[in-house]
N, C-alpha and C positions, 0 to 999 in steps of 0.2 A: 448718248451720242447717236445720231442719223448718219445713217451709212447710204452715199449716193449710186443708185447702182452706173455701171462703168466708169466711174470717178475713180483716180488715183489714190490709195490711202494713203494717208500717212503713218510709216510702219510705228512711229513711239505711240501714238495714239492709238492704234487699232492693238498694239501690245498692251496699254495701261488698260484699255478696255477687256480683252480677254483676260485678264489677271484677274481683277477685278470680279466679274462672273467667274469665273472658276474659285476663285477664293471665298466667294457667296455657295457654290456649290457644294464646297468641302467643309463648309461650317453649317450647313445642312444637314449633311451626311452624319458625319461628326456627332450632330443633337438627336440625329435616329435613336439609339439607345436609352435615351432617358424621356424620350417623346413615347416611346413603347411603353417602357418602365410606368410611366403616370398612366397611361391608357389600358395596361394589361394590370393590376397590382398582383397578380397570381403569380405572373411571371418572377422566378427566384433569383438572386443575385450573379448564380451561375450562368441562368437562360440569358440575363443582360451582356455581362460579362463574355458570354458568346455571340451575340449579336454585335457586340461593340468591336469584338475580335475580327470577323467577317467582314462590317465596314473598315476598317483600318485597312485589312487586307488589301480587300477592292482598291480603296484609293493607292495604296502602295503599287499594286499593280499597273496601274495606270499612269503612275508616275513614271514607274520603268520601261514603260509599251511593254508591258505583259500580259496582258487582259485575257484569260479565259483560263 
């Protein structure tokens, strides 16, 4: 979608749009650990395992506005 700058949005569209990107970003995220996993094979099930921890996190936080 084309956003017109000083054009009024329409707020359900400018919502299904943000949702959208953000649910592309969290399924991203999300695939971090097993993108690693192929890329590092040293890395151990634990190392994954913690990496997949810390993403969750993040996004957890972010969901609550708790970010840092």
């Amino acid at each position: 979608m084309e956003w017109n700058t000083g054009a009024l949005l329409d707020a359900g569209a400018f919502e299904n749009e943000w949702s959208g990107i953000l649910r592309t970003v969290r399924a991203g995220l999300l695939a971090v650990p097993s993108r690693v996993q192929q890329r590092l094979p040293h890395l151990t099930v634990h190392d994954v395992a913690e990496i997949d921890r810390e993403v969750r996190t993040v996004l957890k936080e972010i969901g609550t506005g708790q970010v840092g």
